[in-house]
PDB file of N, CA, C, O and CB in Angstrom:
ATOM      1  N   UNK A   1    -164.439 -15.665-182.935  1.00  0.00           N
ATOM      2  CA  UNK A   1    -163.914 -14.301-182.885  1.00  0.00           C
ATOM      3  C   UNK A   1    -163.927 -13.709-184.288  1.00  0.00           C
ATOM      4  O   UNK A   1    -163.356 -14.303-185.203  1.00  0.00           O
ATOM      5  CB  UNK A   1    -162.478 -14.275-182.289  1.00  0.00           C
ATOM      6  N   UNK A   2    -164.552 -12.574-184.480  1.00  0.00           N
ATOM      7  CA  UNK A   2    -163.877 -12.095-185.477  1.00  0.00           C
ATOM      8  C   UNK A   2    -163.047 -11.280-185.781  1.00  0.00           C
ATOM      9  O   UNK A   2    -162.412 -10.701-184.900  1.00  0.00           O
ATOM     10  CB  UNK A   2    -164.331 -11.901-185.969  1.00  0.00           C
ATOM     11  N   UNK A   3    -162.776 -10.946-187.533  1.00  0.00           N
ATOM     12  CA  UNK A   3    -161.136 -10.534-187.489  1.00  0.00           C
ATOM     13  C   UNK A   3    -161.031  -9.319-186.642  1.00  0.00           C
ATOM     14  O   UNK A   3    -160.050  -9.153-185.916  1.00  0.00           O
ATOM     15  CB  UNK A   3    -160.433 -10.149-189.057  1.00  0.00           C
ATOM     16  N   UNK A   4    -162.184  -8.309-186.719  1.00  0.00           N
ATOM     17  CA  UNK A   4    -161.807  -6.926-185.815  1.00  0.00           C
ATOM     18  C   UNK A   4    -160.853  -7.548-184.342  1.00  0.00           C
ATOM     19  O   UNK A   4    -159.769  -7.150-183.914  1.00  0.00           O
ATOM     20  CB  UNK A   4    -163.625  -5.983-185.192  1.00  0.00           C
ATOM     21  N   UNK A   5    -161.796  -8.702-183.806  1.00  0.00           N
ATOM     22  CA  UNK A   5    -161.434  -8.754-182.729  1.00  0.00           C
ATOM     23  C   UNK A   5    -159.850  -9.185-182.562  1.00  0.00           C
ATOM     24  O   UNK A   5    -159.074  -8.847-181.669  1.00  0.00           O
ATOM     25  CB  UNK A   5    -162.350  -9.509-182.163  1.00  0.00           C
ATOM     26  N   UNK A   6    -159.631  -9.972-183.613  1.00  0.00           N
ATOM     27  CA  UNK A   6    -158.139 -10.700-183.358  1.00  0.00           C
ATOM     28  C   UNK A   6    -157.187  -9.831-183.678  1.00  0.00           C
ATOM     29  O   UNK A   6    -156.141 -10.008-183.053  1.00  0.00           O
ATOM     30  CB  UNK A   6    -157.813 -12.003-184.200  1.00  0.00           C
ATOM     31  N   UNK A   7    -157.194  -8.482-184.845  1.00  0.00           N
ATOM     32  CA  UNK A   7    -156.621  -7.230-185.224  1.00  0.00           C
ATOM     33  C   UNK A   7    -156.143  -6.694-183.515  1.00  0.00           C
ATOM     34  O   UNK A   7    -155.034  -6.585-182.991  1.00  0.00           O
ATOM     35  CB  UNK A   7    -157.918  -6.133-186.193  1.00  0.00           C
ATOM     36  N   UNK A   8    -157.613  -6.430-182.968  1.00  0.00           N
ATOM     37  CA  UNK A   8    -157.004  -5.036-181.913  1.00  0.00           C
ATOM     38  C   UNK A   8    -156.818  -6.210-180.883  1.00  0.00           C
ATOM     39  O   UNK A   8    -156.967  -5.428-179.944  1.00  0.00           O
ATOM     40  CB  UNK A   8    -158.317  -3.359-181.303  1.00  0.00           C
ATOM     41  N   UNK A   9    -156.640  -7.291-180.314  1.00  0.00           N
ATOM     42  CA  UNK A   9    -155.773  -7.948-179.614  1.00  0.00           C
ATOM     43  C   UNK A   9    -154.400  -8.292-179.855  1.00  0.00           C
ATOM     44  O   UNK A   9    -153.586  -8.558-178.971  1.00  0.00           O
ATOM     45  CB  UNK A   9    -156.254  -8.818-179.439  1.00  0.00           C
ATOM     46  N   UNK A  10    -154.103  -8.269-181.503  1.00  0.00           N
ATOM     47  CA  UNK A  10    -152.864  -8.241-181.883  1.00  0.00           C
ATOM     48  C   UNK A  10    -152.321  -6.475-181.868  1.00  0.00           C
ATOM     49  O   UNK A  10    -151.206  -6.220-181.413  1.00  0.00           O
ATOM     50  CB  UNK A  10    -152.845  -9.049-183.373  1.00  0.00           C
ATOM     51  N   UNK A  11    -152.729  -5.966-182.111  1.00  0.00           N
ATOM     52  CA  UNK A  11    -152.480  -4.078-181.569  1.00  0.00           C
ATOM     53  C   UNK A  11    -152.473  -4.251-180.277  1.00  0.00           C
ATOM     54  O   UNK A  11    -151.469  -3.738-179.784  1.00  0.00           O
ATOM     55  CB  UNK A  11    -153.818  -2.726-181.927  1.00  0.00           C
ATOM     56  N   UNK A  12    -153.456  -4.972-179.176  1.00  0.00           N
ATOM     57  CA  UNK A  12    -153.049  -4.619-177.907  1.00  0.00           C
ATOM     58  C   UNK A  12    -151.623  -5.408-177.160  1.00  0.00           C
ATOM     59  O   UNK A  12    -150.826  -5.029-176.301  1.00  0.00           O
ATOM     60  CB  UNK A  12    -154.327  -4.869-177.109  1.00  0.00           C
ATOM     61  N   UNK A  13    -151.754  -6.592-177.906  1.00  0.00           N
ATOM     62  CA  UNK A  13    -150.655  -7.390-177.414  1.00  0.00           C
ATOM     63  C   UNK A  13    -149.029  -6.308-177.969  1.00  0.00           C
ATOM     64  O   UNK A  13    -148.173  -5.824-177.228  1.00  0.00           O
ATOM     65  CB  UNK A  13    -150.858  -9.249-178.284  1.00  0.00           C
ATOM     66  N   UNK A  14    -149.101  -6.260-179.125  1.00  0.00           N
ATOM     67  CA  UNK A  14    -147.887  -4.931-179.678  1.00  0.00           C
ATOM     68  C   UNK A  14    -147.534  -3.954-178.525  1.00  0.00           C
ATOM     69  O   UNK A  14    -146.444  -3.692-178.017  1.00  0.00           O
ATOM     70  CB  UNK A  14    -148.595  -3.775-181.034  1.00  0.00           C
ATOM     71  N   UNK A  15    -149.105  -3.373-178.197  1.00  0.00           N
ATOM     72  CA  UNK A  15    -148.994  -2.019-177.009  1.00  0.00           C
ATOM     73  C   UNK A  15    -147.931  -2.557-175.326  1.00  0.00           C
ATOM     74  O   UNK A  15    -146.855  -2.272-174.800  1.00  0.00           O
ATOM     75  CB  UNK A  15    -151.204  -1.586-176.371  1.00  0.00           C
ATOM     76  N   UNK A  16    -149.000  -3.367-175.101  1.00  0.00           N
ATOM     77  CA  UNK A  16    -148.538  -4.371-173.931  1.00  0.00           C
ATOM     78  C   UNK A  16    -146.903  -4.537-173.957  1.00  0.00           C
ATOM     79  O   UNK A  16    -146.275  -4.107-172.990  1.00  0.00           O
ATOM     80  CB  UNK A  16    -149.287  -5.974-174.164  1.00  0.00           C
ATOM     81  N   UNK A  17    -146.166  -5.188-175.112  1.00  0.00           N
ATOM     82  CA  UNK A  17    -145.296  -5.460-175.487  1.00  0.00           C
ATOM     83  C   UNK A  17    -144.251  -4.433-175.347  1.00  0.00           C
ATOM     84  O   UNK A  17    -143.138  -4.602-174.848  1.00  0.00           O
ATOM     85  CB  UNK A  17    -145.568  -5.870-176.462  1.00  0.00           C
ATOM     86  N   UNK A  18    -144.833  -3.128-175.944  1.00  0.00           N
ATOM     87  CA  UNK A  18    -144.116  -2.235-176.293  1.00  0.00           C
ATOM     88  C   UNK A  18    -143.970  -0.858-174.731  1.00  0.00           C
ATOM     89  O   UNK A  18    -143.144   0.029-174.518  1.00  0.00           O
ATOM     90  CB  UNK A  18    -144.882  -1.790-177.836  1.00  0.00           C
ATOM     91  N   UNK A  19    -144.740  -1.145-174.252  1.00  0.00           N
ATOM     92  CA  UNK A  19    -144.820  -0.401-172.959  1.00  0.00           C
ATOM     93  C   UNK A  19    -144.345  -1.136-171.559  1.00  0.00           C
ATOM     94  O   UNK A  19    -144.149  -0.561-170.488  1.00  0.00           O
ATOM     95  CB  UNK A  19    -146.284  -0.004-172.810  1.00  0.00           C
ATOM     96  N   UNK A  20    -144.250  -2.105-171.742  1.00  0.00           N
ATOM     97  CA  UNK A  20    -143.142  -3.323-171.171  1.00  0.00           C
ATOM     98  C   UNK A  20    -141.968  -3.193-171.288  1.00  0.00           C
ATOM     99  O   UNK A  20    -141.292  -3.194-170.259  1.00  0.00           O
ATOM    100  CB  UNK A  20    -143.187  -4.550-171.701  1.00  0.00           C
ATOM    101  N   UNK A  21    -141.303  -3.031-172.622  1.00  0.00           N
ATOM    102  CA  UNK A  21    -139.723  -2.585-172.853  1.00  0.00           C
ATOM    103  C   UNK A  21    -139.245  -1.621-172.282  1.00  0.00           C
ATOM    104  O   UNK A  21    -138.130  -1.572-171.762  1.00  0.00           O
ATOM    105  CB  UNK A  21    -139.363  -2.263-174.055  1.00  0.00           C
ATOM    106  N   UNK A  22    -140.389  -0.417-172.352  1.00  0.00           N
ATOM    107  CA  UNK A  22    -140.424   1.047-171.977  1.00  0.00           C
ATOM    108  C   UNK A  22    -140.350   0.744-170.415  1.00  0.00           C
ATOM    109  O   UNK A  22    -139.414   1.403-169.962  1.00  0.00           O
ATOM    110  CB  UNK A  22    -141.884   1.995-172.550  1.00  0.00           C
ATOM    111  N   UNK A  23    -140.822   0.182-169.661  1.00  0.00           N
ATOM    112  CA  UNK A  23    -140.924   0.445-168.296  1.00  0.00           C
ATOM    113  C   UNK A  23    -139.463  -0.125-167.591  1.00  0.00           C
ATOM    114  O   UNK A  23    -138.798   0.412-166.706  1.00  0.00           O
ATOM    115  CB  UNK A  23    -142.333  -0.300-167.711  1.00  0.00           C
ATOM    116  N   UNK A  24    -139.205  -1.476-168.350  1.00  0.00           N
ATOM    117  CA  UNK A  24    -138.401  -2.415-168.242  1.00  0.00           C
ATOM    118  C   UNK A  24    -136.580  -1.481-168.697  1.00  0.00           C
ATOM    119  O   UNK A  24    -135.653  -1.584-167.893  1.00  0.00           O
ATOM    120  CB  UNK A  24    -139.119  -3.782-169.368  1.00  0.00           C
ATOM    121  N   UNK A  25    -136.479  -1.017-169.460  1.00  0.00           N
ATOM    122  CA  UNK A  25    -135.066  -1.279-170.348  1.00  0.00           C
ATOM    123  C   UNK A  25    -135.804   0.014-170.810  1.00  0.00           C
ATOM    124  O   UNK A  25    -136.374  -0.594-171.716  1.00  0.00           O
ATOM    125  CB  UNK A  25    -134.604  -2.889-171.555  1.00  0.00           C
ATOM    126  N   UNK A  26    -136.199   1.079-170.929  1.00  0.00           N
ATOM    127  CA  UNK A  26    -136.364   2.408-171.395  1.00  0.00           C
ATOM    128  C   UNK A  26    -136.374   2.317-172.719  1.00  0.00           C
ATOM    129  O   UNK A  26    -135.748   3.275-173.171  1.00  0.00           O
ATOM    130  CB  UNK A  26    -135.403   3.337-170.961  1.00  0.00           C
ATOM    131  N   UNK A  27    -136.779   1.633-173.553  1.00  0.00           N
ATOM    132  CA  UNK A  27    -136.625   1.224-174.862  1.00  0.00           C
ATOM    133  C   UNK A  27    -138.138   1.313-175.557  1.00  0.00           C
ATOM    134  O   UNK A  27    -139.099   0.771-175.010  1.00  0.00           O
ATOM    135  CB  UNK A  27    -135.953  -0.273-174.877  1.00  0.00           C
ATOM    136  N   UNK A  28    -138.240   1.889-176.547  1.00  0.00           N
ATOM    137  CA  UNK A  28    -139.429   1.996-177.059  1.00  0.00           C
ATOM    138  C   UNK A  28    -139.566   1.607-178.382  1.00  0.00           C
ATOM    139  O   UNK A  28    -139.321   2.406-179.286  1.00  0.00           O
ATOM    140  CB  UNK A  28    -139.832   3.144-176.913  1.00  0.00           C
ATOM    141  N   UNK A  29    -140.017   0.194-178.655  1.00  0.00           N
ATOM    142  CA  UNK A  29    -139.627  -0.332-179.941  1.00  0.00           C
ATOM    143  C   UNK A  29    -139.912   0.102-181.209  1.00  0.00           C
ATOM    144  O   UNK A  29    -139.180   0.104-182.199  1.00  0.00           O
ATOM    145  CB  UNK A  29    -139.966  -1.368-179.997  1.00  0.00           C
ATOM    146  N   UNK A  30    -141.659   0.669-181.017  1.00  0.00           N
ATOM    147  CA  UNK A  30    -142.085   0.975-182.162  1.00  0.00           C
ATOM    148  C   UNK A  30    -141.318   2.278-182.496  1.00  0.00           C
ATOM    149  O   UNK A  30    -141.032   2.424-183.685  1.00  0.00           O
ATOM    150  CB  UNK A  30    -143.550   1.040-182.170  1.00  0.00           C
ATOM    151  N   UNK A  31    -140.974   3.164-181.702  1.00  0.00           N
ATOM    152  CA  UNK A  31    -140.297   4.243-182.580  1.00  0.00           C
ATOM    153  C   UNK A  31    -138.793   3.929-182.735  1.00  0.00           C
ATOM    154  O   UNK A  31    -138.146   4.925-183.058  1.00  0.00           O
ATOM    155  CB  UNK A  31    -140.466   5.733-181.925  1.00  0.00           C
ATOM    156  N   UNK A  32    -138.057   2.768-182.584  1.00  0.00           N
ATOM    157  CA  UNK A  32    -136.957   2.266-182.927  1.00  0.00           C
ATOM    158  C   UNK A  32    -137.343   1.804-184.351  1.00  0.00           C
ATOM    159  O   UNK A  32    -136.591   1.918-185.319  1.00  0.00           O
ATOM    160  CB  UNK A  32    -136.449   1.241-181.945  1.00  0.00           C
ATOM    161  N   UNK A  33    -138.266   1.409-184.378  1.00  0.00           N
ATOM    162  CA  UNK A  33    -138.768   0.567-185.994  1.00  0.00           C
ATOM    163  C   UNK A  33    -139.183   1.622-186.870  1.00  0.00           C
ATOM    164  O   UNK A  33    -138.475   1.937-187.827  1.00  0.00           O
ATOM    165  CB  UNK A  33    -140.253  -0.617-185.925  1.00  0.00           C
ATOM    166  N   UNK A  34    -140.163   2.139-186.650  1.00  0.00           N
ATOM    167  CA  UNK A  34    -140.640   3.771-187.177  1.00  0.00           C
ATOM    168  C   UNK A  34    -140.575   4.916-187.312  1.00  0.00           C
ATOM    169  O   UNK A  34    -141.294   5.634-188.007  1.00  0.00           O
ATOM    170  CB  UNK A  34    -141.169   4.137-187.023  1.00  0.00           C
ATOM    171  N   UNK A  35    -139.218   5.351-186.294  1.00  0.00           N
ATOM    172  CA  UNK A  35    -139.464   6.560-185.924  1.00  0.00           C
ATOM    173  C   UNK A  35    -140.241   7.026-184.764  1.00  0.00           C
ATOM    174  O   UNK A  35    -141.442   6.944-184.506  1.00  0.00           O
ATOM    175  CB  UNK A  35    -139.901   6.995-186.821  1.00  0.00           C
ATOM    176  N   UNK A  36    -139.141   7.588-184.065  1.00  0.00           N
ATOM    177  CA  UNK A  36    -139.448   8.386-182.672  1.00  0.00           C
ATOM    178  C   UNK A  36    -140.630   9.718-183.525  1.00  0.00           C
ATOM    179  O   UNK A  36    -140.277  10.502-184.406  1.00  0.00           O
ATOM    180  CB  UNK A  36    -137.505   9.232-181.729  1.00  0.00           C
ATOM    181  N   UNK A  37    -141.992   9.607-182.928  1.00  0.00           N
ATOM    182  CA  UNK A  37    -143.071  10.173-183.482  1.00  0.00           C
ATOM    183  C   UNK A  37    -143.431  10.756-184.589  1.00  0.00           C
ATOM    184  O   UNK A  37    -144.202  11.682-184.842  1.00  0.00           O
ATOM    185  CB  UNK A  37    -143.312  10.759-182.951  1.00  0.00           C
ATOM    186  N   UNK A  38    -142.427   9.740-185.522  1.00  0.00           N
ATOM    187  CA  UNK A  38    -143.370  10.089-187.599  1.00  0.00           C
ATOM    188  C   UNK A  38    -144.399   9.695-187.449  1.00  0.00           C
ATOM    189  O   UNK A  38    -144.951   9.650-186.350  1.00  0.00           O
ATOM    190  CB  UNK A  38    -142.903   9.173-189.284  1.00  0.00           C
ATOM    191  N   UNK A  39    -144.899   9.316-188.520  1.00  0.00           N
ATOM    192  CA  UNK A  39    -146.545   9.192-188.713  1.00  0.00           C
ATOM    193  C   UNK A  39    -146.750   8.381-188.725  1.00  0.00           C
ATOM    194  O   UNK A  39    -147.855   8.253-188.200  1.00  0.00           O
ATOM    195  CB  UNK A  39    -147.280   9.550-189.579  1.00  0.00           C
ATOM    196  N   UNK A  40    -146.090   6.846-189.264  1.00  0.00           N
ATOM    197  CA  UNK A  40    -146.232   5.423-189.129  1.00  0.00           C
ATOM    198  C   UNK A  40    -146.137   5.324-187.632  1.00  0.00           C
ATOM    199  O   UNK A  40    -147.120   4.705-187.225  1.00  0.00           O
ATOM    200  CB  UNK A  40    -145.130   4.537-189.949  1.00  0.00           C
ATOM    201  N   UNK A  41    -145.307   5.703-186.609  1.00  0.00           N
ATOM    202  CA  UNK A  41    -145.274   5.628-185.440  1.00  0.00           C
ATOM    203  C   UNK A  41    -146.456   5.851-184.357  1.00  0.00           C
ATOM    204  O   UNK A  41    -146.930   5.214-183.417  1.00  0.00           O
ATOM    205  CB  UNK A  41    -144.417   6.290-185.312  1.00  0.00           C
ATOM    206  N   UNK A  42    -146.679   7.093-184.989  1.00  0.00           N
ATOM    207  CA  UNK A  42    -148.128   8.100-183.987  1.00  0.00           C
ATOM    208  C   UNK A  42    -149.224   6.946-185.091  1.00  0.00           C
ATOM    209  O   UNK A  42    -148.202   6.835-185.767  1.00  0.00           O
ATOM    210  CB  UNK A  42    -148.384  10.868-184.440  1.00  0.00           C
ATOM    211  N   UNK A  43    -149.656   6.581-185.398  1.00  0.00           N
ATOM    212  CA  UNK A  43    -150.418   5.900-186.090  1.00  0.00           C
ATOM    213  C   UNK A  43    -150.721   4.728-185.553  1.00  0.00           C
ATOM    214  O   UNK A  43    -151.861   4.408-185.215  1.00  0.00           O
ATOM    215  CB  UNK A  43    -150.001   5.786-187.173  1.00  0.00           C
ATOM    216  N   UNK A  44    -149.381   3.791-185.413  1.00  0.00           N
ATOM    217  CA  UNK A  44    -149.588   2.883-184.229  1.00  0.00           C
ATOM    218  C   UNK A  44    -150.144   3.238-183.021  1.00  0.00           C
ATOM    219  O   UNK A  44    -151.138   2.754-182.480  1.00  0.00           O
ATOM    220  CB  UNK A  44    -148.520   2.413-183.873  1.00  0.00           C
ATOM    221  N   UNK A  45    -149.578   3.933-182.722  1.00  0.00           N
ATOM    222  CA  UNK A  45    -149.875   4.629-181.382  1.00  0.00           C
ATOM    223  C   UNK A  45    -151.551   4.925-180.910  1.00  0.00           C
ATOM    224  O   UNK A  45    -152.054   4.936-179.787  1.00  0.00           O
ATOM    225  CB  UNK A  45    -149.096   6.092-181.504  1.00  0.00           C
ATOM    226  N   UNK A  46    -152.227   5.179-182.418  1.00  0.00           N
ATOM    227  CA  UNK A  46    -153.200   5.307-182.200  1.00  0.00           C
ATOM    228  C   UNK A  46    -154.064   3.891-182.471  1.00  0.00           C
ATOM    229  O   UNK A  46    -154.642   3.318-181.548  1.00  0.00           O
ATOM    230  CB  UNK A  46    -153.445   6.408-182.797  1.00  0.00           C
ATOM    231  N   UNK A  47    -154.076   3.470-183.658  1.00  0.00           N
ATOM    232  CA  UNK A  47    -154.298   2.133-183.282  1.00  0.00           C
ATOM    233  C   UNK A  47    -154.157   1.513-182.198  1.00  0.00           C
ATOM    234  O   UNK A  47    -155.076   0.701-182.091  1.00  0.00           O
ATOM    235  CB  UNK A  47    -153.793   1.538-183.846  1.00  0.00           C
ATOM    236  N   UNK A  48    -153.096   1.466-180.869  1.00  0.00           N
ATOM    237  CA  UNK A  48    -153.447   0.640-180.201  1.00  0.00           C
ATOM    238  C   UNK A  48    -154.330   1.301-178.933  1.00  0.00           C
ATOM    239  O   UNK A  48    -155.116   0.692-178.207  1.00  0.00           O
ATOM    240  CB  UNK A  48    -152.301  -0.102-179.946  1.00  0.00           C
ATOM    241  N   UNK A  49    -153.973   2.717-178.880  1.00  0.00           N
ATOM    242  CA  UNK A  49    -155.246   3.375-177.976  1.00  0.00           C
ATOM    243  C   UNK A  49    -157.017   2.814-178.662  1.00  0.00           C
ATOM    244  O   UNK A  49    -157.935   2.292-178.030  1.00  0.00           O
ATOM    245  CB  UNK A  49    -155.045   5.493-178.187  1.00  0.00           C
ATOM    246  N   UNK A  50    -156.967   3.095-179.769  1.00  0.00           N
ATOM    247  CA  UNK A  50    -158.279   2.746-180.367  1.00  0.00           C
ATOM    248  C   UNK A  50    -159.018   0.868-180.205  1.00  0.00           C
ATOM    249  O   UNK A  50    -160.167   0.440-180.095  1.00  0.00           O
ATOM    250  CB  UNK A  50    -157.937   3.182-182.081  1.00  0.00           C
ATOM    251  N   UNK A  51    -157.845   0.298-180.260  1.00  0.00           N
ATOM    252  CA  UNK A  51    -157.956  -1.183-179.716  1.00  0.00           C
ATOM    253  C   UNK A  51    -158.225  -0.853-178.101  1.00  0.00           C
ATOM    254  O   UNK A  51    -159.413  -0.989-177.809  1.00  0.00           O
ATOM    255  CB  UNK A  51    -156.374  -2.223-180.027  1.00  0.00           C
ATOM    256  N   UNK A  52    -157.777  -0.641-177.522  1.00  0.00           N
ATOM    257  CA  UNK A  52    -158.595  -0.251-176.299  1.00  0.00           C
ATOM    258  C   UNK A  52    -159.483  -0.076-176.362  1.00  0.00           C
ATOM    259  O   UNK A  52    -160.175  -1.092-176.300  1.00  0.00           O
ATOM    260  CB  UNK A  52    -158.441   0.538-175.689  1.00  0.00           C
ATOM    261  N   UNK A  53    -159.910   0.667-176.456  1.00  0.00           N
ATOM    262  CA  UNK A  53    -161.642   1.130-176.398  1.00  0.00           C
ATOM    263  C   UNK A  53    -162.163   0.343-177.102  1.00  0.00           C
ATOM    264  O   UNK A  53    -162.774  -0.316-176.261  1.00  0.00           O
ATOM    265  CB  UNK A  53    -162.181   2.547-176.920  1.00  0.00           C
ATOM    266  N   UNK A  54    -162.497  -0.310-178.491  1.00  0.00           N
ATOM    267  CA  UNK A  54    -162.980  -1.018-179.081  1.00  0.00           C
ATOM    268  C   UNK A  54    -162.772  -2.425-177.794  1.00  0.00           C
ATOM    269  O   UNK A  54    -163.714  -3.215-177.733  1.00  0.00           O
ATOM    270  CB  UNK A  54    -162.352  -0.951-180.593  1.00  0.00           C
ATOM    271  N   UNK A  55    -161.932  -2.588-177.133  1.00  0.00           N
ATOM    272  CA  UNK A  55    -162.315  -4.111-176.692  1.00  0.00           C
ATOM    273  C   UNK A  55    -162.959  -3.524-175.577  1.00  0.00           C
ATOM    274  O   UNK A  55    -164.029  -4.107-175.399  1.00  0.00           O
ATOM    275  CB  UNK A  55    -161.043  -5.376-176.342  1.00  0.00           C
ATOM    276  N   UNK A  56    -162.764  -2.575-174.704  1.00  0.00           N
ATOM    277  CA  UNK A  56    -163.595  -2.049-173.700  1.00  0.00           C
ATOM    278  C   UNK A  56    -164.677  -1.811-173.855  1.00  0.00           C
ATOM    279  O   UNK A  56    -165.197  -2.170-172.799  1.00  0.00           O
ATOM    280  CB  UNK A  56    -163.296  -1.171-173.264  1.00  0.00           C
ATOM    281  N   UNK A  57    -165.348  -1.470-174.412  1.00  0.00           N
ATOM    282  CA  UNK A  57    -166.256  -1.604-175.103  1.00  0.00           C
ATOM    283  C   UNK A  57    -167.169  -3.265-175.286  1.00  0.00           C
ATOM    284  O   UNK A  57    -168.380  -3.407-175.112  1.00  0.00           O
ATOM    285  CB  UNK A  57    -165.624  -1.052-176.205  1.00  0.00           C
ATOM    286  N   UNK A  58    -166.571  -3.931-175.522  1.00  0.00           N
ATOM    287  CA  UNK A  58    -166.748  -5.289-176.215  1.00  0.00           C
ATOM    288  C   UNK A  58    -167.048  -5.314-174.440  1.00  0.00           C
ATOM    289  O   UNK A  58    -168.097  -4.932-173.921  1.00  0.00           O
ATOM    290  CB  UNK A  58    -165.271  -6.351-177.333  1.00  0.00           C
ATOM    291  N   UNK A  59    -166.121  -5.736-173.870  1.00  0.00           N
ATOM    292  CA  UNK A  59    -166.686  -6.059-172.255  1.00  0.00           C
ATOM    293  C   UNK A  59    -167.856  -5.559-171.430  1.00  0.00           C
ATOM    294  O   UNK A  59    -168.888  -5.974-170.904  1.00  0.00           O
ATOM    295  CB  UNK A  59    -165.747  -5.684-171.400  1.00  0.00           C
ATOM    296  N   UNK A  60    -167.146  -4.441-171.594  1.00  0.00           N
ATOM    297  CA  UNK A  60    -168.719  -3.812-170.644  1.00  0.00           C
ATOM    298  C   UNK A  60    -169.856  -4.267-171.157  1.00  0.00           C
ATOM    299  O   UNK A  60    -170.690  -4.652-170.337  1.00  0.00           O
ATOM    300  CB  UNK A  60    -169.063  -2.108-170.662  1.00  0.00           C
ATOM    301  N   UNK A  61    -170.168  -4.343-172.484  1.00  0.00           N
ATOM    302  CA  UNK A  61    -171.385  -5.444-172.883  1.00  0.00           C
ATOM    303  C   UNK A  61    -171.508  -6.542-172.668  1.00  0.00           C
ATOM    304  O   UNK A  61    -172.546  -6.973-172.165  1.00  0.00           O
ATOM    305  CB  UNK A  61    -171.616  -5.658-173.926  1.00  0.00           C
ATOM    306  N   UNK A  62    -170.328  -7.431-173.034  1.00  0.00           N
ATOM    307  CA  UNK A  62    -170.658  -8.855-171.728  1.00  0.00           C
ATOM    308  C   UNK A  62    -170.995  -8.631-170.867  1.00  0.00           C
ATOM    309  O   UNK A  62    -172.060  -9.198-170.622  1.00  0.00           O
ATOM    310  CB  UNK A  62    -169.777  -9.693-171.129  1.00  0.00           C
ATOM    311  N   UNK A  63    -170.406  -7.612-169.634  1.00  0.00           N
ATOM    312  CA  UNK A  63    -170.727  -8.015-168.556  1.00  0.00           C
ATOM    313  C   UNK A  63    -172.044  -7.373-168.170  1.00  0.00           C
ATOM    314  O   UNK A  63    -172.453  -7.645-167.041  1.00  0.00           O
ATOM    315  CB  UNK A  63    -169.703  -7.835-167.724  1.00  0.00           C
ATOM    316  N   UNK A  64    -173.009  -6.307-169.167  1.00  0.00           N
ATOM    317  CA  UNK A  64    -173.864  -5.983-168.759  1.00  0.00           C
ATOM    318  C   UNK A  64    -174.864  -7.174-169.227  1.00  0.00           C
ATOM    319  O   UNK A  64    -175.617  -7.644-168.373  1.00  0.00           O
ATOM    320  CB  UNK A  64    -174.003  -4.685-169.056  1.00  0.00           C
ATOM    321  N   UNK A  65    -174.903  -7.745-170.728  1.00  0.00           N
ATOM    322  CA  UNK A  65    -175.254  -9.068-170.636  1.00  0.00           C
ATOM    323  C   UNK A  65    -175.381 -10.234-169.475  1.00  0.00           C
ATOM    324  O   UNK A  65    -176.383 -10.811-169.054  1.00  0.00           O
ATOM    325  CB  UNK A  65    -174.552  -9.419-171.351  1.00  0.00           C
ATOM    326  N   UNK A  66    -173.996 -10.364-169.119  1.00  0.00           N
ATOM    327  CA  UNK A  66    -174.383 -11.127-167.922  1.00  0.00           C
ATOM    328  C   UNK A  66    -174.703 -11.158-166.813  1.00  0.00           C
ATOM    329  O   UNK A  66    -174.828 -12.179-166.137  1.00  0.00           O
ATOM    330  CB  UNK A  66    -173.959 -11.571-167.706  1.00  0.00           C
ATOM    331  N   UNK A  67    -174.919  -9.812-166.392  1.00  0.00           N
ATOM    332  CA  UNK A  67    -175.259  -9.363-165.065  1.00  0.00           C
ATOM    333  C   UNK A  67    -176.977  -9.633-164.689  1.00  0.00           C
ATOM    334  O   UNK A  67    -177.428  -9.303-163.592  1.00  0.00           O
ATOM    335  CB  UNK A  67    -174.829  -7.709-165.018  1.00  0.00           C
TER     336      UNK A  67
END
């Protein structure tokens, strides 16, 4: 793996994490830590949308590879 890859799995695992609390206990960690939408906050935020796509991405090429 490389590091890109282990970065936006650690951003997606954060997201996962953090939208879990939210669904669970209405709690939204990263803007408990950062700030309810400052810029360190919305920043994450985007990082982990952008880890999305970057691994979506990554798949759909496996699987067109392996198809």
């Amino acid at each position: 793996m490389t590091p890109t890859h282990i970065i936006t799995l650690i951003l997606l695992a954060v997201g996962g994490l953090n939208w879990g609390l939210v669904g669970l206990a209405n709690f939204d960690l990263v803007a408990a830590i950062l700030g309810d939408m400052s810029l360190l906050s919305r920043m994450v935020y985007l990082l982990v949308g952008a880890s999305a796509i970057y691994q979506l991405v990554g798949i759909s090429r496996c699987i067109r590879t392996t198809a």
